[in-house]
VOPAGU-2260 file (C-alpha; in pm, 1 decimal, decimal comma):
REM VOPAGU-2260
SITE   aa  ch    i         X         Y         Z
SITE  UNK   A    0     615,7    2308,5   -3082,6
SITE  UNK   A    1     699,4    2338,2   -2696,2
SITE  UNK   A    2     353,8    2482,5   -2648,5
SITE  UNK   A    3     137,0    2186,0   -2767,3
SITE  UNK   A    4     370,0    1955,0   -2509,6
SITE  UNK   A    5     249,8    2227,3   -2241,3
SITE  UNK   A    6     -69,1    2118,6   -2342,7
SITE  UNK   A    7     -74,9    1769,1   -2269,5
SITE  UNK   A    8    -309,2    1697,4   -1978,3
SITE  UNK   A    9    -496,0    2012,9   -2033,8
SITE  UNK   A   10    -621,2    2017,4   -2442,1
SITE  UNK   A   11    -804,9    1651,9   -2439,0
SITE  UNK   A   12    -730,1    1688,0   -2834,6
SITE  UNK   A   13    -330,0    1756,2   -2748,8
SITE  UNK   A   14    -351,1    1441,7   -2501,7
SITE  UNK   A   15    -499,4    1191,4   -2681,8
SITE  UNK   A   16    -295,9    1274,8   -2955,2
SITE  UNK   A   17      52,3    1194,1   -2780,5
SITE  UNK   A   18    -102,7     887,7   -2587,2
SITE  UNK   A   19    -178,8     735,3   -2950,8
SITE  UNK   A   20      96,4     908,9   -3187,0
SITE  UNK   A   21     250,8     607,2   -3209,1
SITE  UNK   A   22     206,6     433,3   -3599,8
SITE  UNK   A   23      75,5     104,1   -3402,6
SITE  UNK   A   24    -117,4     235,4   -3099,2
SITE  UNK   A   25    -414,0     215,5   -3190,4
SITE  UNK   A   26    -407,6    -161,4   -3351,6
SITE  UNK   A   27    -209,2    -268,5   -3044,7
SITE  UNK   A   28    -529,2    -108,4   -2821,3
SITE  UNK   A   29    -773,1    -269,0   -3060,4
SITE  UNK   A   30    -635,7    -621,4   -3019,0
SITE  UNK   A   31    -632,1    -620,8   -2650,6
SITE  UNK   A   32    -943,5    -454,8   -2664,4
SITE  UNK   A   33   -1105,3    -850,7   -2750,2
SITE  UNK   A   34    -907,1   -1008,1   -2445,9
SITE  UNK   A   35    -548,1   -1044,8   -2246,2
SITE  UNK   A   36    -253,0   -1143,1   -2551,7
SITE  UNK   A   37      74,9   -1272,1   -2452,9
SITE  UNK   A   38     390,6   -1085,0   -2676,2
SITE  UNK   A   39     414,4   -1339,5   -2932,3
SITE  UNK   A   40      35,2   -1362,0   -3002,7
SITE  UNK   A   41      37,0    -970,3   -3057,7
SITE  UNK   A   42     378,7   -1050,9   -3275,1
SITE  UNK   A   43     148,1   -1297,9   -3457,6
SITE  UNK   A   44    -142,4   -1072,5   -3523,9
SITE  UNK   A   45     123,0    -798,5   -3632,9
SITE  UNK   A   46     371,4    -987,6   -3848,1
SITE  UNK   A   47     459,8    -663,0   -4004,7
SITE  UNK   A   48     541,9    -540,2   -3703,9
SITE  UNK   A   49     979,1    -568,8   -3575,5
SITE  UNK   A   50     940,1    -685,5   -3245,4
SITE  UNK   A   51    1112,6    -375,8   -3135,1
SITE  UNK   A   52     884,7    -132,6   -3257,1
SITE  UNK   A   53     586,3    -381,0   -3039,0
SITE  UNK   A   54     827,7    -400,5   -2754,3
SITE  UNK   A   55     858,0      46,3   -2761,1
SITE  UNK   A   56     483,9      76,3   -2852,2
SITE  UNK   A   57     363,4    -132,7   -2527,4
SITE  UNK   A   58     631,2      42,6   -2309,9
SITE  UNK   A   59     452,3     359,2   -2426,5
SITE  UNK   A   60     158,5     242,4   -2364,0
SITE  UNK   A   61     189,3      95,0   -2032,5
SITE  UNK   A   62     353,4     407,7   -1908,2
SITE  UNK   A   63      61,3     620,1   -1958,7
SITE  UNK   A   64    -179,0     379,5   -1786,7
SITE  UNK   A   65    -340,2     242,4   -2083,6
SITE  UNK   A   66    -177,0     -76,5   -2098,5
SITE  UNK   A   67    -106,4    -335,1   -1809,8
SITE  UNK   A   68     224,5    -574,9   -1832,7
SITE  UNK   A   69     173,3    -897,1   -1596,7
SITE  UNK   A   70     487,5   -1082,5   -1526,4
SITE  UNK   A   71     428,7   -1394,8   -1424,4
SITE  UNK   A   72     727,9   -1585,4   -1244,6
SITE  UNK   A   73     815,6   -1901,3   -1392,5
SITE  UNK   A   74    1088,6   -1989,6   -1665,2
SITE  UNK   A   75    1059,7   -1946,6   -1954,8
SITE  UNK   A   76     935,1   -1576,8   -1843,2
SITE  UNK   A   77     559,8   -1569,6   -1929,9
SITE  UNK   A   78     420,1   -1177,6   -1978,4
SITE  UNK   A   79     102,0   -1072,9   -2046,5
SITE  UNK   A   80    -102,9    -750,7   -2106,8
SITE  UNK   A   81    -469,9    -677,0   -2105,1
SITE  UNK   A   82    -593,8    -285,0   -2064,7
SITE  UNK   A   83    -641,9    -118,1   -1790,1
SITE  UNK   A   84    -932,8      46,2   -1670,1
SITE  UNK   A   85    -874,2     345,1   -1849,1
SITE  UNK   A   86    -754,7     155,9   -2142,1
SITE  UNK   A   87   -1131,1       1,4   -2162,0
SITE  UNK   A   88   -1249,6     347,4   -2194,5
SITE  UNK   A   89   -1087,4     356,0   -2512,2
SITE  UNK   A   90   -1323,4      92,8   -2673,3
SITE  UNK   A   91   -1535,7     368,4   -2750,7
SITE  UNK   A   92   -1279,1     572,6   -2959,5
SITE  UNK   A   93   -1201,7     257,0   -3124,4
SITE  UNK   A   94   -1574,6     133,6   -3221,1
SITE  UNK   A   95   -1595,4     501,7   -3372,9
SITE  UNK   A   96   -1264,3     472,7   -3538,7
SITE  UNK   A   97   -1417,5     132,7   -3692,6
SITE  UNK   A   98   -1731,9     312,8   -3774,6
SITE  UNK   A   99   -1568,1     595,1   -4010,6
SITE  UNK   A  100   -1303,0     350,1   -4127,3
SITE  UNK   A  101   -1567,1     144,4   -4308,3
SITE  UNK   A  102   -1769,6     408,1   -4388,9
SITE  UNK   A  103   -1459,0     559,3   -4549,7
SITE  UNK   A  104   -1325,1     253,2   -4740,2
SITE  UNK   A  105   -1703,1     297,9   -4873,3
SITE  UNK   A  106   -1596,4     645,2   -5017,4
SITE  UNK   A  107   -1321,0     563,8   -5134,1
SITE  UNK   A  108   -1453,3     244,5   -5342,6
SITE  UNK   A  109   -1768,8     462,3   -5497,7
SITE  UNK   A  110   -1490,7     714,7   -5539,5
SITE  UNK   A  111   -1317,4     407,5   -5768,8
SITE  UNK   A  112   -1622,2     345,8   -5926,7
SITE  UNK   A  113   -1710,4     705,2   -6077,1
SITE  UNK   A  114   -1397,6     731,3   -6192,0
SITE  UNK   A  115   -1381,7     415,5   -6436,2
């Protein structure tokens, strides 16, 4: 196990991997993929989601330069977060991602079918 986490930053496979391990990564990415969200609109778009799981998935997230936190200073505290440059780049990944996904939701309802 060590030797995949000597791996990060070297296997792009291994590195993408950690960056998006996380169970809401990717839906976090893909929602701030459309434009800037405040917490408690992602909390909205995620109900499911504890607001501690949110809170460790953008820490994550912003610490490997996908994500960007703006702190704006005025009371109440007003944060926001948009992606970063690099986090952009990841559109791509996701339009594929949304790609197979329907094309496997496809499958798997002509998979339904043939077996009634």
């Amino acid at each position: 196990m060590e030797e995949e986490y000597n791996l990060f930053g070297k296997c792009p496979f291994v590195t993408a991997q950690k960056i998006i391990a996380g169970k809401w990564a990717i839906v976090i990415l893909h929602n701030l993929s459309t434009k800037t969200l405040r917490f408690g609109e992602l909390q909205r778009l995620l109900p499911e989601l504890k607001q501690a799981t949110l809170t460790k998935q953008l820490r994550s997230l912003e610490e490997y330069g996908l994500v960007n936190r703006k702190i704006f200073p005025q009371v109440p505290p007003k944060v926001e977060y948009s992606l970063t440059e690099i986090g952009k780049e990841f559109k791509l990944v996701l339009d594929s991602i949304s790609i197979w996904g329907e094309k496997y939701i496809d499958h798997i309802k002509s998979a339904e079918v043939s077996e009634s």
